[in-house]
N, C-alpha and C positions, 0 to 999 in steps of 0.2 A: 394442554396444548391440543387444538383442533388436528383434523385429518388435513385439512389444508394448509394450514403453518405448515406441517412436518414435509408434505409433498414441497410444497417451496420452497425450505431449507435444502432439501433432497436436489433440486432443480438448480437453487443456483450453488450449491456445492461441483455438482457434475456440469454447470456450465463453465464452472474453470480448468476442468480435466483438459481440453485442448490445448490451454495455454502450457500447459503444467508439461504435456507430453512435450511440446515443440521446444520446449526452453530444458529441457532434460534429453532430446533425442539430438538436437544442436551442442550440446556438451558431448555426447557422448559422439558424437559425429569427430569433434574436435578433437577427443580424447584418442580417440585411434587411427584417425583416419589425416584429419587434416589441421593439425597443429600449426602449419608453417603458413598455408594457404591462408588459413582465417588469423593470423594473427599479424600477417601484412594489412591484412582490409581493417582489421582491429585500431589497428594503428594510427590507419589514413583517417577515420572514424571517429576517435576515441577522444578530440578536443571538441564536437559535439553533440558529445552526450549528452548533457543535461537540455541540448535544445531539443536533440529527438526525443528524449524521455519522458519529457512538460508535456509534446505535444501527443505522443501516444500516453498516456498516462487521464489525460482529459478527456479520453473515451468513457461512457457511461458505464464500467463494470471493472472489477477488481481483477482482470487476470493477467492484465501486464504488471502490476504490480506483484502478482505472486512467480512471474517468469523473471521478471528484472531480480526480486530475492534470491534464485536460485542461481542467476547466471552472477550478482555478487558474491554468491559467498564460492564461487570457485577462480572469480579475479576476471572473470570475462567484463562486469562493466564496474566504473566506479562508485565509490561512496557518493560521490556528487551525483552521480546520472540514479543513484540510486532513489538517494533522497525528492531529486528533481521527479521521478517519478510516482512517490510514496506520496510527494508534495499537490503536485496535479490531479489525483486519481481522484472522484468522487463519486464512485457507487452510481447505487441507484437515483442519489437526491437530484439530480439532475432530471430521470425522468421522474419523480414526484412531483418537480416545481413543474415541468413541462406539463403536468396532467392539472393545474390550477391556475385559473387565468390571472392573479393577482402573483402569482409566483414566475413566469416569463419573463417579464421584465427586466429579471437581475442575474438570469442566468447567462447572460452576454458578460456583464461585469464580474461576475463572480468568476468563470470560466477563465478570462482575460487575468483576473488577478492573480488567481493558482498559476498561469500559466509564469505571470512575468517572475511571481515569487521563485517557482520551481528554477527556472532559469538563473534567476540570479545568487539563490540560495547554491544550487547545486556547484556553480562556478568558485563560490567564495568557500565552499565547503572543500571540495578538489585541491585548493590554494592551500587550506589549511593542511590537508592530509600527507600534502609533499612536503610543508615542514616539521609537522606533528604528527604522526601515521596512525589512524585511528583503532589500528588490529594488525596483526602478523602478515607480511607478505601471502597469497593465497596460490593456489595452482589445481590446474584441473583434473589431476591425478585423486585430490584430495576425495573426490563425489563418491568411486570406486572401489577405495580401501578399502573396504569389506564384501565387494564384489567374489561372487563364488569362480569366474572362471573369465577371464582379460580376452579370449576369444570370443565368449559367447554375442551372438547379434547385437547388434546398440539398440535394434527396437527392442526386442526381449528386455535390455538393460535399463532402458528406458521406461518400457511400461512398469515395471519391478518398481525402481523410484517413484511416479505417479502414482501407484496403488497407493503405496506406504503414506505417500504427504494427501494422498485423498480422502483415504481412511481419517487421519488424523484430524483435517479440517474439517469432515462431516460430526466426528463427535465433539470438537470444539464448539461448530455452531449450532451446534443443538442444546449445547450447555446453555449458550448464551442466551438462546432463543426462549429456556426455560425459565432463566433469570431474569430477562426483562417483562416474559408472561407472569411472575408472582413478584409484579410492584417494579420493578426498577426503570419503568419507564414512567410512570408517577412519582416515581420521586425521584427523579431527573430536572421535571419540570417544579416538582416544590423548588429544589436546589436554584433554579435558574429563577427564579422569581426574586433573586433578591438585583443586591445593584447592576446596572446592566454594562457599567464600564467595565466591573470585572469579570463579567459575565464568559470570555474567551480564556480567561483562568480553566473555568472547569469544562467547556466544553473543549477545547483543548485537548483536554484531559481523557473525555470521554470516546474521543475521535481514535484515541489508541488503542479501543479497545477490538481485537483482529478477528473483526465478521464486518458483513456490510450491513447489518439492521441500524447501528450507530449512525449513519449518515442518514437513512430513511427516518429516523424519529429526531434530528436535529432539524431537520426541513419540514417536519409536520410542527416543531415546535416555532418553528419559524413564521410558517403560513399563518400559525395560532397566537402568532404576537406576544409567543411567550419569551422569546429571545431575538434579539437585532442581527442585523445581517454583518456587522461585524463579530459575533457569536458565533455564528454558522460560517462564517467564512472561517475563522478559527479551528473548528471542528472538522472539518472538511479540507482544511492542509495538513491538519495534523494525520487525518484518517486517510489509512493506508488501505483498507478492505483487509484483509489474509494477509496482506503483504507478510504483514508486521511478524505473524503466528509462522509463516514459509520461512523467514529468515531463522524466525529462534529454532526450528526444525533444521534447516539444511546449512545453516552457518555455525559451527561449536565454538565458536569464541564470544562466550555469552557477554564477558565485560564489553567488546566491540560492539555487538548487539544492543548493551544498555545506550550505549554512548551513542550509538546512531538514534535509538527514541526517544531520548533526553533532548538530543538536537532537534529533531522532530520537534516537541510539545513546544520547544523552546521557539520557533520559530513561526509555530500556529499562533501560542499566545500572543506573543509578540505584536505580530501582523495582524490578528483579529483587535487588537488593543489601538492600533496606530488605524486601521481600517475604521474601527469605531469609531474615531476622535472625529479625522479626515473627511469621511466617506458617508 
C-alpha cells in the first residue's frame, strides 16, 4: 500500500469524525439534559423518518449513515428510518460517476431509485417491526453504562465515544484497504463476469462490506462494462459505508444486527434483480 492510499484512508476515516461527534453529543445532550424536550419533537417527527433518512442518506459520503447507527442503537430513530438511510447512502460512487462523462447520465436515476427504495423499504420495514420487533426495546441510558462519572461534560462524553468508534473504523479500513490492495478487487471482477442477471446476487453481497472503497470499485466496474447498472444499483443499496461496522460496534444485540443486514442484502438483491429485468 502506497503513502497515498494510506493518507486517504486516514482522510476519509476522520472525515466522518463530525458526524460521529454530533450524533454522540445529541445523545448525550438528550441523556441529561433534555429527555422530555427532544422526545416531543421525536414524536412529532418520527412517521418521517424514513423520508428524511432517503433524503439525507443520498449525500455523497458515509457519515449519516454512521450517525443514523449510533442514534438506532439507543432508540432515537427507527429500524425503518435506519434502513432508509443505509439504503440511500452511496459513498463516493457518486462522485466517481460524476468525474466520467459516460457515467452522469445515470446518476439522476440511480440517485432517484435509492431514494424511492429507501422510502418505501424503510416504511414497510417499520410495519413490520410493530408487529414482529426486530431486537429488544432500546433506551439512551444504554450508550453510558460504562461511563466513569453521569456528571462529567457531554462534550468530554462525547468525544470519549468518537475516539473509541474512530479508532476502530481506522483499523477496519485499513484492513480492507489491504485486502482489496492483494487481489480482491481482481477478483471481484473475475466473479462478476459471469451471468449478468445474477450479477446483483454478489454485488449485493459485496456492498456490505463496512468501508466506502466497495462502492468506488463497483462504479469503476460499472464505467468498465464489467457489470450493469442494475448490479451497481444493487451494490450500492445494499452499501452502507461504516454504517454497517458503527452498528455492530454501538448496537450489542448482534442477532438484531444480523437481521437488519440480512434485510439489507435482501432488498439490494432483490431490487438490483427487478432493476435489471425493467430498467
Amino acid at each position: 500500500m502506497e503513502w497515498e492510499e494510506l493518507i486517504d484512508t486516514f482522510l476519509e476515516a476522520t472525515s466522518m469524525v463530525p458526524f460521529l461527534f454530533a450524533a454522540f453529543l445529541l445523545v448525550e445532550w438528550i441523556e441529561k439534559r433534555g429527555q422530555e424536550t427532544f422526545a416531543g419533537a421525536l414524536k412529532k417527527t418520527r412517521s418521517a423518518g424514513p423520508v428524511i433518512g432517503s433524503i439525507l442518506g443520498c449525500v455523497p459520503q458515509c457519515g449519516f449513515s454512521a450517525a443514523s447507527a449510533n442514534l438506532y442503537a439507543v432508540g432515537l430513530v427507527t429500524p425503518g428510518t435506519l434502513l432508509a438511510v443505509f439504503i440511500a447512502t452511496s459513498d463516493e460512487a457518486i462522485l466517481v460517476l460524476m468525474a466520467h462523462p459516460e457515467g452522469i447520465p445515470v446518476i439522476g436515476k440511480l440517485i432517484l431509485c435509492k431514494i424511492i427504495i429507501g422510502v418505501v423499504a424503510g416504511y414497510l420495514v417499520d410495519l413490520w417491526n410493530q408487529k414482529y420487533p426486530l431486537g429488544k426495546p432500546k433506551r439512551i441510558e444504554q450508550l453510558c453504562e460504562n461511563c466513569h462519572d453521569e456528571e462529567e461534560g457531554i462534550f468530554r462524553a462525547a468525544l470519549e465515544h468518537t475516539a473509541k468508534i474512530y479508532v476502530f473504523l481506522l483499523i477496519l479500513m485499513l484492513a480492507l484497504e489491504l485486502l482489496m490492495e492483494f487481489g480482491g478487487a481482481g477478483l471481484l471482477q473475475e466473479l462478476a463476469a459471469g451471468t449478468k442477471l445474477w450479477q446483483p446476487l454478489l454485488t449485493a453481497a459485496v456492498g456490505l462490506i463496512p468501508s466506502c472503497l466497495p462502492s468506488v470499485v463497483l462504479a469503476e466496474l460499472f464505467l468498465q462494462g464489467a457489470i450493469s447498472f442494475g448490479a451497481v444499483a444493487a451494490g450500492l443499496i445494499s452499501g452502507a459505508g461504516v454504517g454497517i461496522a458503527v452498528l455492530f460496534r454501538a448496537n450489542p444485540d448482534k442477532k438484531e444486527n444480523a437481521r437488519l443486514v440480512a434485510i439489507l442484502y435482501g432488498i439490494g438483491a432483490v431490487c438490483g434483480i427487478l432493476i435489471q429485468l425493467f430498467l
